[in-house]
N, C-alpha and C positions, 0 to 999 in steps of 0.2 A: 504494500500500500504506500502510497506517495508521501512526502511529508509535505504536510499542509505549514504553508509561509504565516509565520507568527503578524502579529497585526502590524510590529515595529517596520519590519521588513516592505510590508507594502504599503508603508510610509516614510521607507528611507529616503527617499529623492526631497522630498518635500520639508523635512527636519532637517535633511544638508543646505536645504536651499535657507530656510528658516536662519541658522546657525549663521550659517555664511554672509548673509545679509545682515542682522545683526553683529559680527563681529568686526565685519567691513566696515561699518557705520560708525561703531564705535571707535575702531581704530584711526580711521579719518578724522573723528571728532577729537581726540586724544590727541594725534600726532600734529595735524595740520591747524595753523592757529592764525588769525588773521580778524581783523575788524570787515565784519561779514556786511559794509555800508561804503567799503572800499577806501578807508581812512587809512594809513600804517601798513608796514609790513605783512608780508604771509609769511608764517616759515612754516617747516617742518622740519622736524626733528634738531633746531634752532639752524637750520640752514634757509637763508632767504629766497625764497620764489616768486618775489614781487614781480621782477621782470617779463616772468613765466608768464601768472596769473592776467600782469596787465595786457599784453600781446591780446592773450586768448581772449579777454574782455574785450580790447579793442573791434578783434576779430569777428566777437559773437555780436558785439552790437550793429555792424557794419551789414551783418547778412542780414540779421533779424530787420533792420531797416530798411534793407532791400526787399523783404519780401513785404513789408507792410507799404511801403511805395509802389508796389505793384497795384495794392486796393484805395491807396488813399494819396492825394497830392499836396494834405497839410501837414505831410510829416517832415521833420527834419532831422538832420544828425548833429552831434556837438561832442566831439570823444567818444564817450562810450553813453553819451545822456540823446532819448530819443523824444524828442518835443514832438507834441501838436501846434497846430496854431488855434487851438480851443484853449492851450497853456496846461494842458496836461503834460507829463513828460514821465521815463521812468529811466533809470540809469542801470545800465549792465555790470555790476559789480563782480571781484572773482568768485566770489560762492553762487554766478548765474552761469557761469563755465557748464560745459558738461563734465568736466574730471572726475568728480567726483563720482559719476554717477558712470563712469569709464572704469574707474578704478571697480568700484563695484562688482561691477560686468565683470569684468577680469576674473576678482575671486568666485563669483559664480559659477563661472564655466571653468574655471583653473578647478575647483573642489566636484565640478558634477561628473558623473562617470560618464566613459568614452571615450573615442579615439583620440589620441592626441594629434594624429593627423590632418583629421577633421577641426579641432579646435584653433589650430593654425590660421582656418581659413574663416573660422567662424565667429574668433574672439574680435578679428579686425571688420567683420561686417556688421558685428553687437555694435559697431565704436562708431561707425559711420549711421548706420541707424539710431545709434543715443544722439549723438552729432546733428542727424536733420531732426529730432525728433526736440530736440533742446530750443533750435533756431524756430520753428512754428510754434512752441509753446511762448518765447520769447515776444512772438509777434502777434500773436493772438490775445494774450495779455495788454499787449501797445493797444490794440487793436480795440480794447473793451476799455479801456482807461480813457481812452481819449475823451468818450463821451462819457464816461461813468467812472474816476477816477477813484471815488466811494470805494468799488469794487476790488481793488489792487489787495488789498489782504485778503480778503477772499480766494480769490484768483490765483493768487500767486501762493499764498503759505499751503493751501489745503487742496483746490479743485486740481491744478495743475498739474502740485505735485503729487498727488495719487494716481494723478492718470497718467503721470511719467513712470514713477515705480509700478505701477497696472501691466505699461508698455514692457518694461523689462522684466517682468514676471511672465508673459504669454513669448516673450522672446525665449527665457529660458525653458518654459515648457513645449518651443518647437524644439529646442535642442534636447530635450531631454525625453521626449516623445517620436519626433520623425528624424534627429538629424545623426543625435549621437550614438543611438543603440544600430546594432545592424538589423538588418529584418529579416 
């Protein structure tokens, strides 16, 4: 007679994923330090990444404004600060990067079982899909503030980010479902 898979067992994926994401998050939080309003220094591990952070700020608000100029012609750019001409605006600071939510990825798919073969090619397409998925949540935020500025915590601390950590939960369960087991 077969041995029947204890309950832990057919919920090992999901407790790795669990574990993993909480430990990532904390470790992030722990190691990487920085005024999350884009004042000071970032470091980590006391080594400065300002330079880093600013780039990638520069960089995310650059597209994310690109793509809200594609709906709207009252918008403008100023650094990393994205005005309305309603006088709305919202500023891309380094904790609106996707890094963090990269790094994430990483231990995700570094702890979930499978080929490493595969993971080669699928860690780097997690990173481009957090990447465009970062820049539309960025712009779509602009996009609701302009006229409804109210809304920006909303928006931004809770709806968005659910629905980013949403995105990379249903990413990790194609990998964990169709990509990374053989069939």
């Amino acid at each position: 007679m077969p041995k029947q898979p204890s309950k832990i067992s057919e919920y090992k994926d999901i407790l790795i994923f669990a574990i993993t994401l909480l430990v990532a998050n904390y470790f992030w939080k722990f190691t990487v330090h920085g005024d999350e309003a884009g004042v000071g220094d970032v470091t980590w591990f006391g080594l400065i990444w300002t330079p880093f952070f600013d780039a990638i700020s520069h960089h995310t608000a650059r597209c994310a404004y690109w793509v809200v100029d594609l709906f709207r012609d009252t918008v403008h750019l100023n650094g990393t600060h994205i005005r309305f001409d309603s006088g709305s605006a919202s500023n891309v600071v380094w904790s609106c990067t996707p890094v963090k939510q990269s790094f994430i990825w990483l231990c995700l798919i570094l702890t979930a079982a499978g080929s490493w073969l595969r993971k080669l090619w699928f860690i780097p397409l997690g990173w481009v899909i957090i990447y465009g998925i970062n820049i539309l949540r960025i712009a779509a935020i602009s996009l609701i503030i302009e006229f409804h500025p109210d809304l920006f915590d909303l928006m931004h601390t809770y709806i968005f980010k659910y629905i980013f950590y949403g995105i990379i939960f249903l990413m990790w369960l194609w990998w964990t479902e169709r990509v990374g087991r053989p069939h």
